[in-house]
N, C-alpha and C positions, 0 to 999 in steps of 0.2 A: 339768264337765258333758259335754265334748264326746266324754270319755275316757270315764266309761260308756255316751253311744249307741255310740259303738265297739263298744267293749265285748260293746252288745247286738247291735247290727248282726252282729258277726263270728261270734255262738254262735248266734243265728237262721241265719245260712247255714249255718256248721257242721253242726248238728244236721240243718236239713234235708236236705242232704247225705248226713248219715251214716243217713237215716231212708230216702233212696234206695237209698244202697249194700245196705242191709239187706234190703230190697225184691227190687233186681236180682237179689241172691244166690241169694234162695229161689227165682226165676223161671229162674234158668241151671240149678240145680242139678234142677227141673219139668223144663224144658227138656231137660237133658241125658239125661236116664232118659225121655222120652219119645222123644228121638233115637236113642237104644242101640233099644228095644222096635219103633221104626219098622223101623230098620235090621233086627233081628231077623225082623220079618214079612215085610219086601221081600225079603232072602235066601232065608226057605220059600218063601215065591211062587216065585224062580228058582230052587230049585234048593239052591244052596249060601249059607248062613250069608254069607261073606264077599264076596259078590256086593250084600248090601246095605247093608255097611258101605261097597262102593266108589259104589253108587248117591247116599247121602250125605252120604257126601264130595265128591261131583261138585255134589251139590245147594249145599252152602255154601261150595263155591268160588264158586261162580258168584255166592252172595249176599253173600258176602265183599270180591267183585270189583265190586258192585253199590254195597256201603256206601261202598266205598273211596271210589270215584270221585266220590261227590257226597255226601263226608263233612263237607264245608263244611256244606252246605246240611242233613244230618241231624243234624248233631253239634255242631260248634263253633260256630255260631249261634245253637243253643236254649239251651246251656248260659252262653252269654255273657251272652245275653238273660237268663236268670236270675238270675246272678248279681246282676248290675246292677239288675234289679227289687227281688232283696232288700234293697240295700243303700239306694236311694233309697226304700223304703218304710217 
């Protein structure tokens, strides 16, 4: 018995897991075509194309350097948290 709640327990995280991954993907791949287009317009704005690819690249430095730092607390926290809610549920 204890070997299929496992069983269940490990393909309920799984799946929902992999029902995120799925998610994120489509949301980076939005994401990234709406950064290229940004980028695009802020370079007409100044001038030169490559002027807003440097503007956004400065932009997610900066929020790169933001996630970093208090990645605990955005990252390894929630996911742990979840983990372990699936598993005790």
């Amino acid at each position: 018995l204890w070997k299929l709640k496992a069983i269940d327990k490990t393909s309920e995280v799984v799946s929902s897991f992999a029902e995120k991954l799925i998610v994120y993907i489509i949301l980076c791949v939005c994401f990234l075509l709406l950064s290229i287009g940004l980028a695009l317009l802020i370079g007409y704005w100044l001038g030169h194309n490559f002027y807003g690819f440097f503007v956004m690249a400065a932009f997610y430095g900066i929020v790169g350097l933001i996630i970093h730092l208090s990645r605990n607390r955005l990252i390894k926290t929630p996911i742990s948290n979840s983990i372990i809610q699936k598993f005790l549920n």
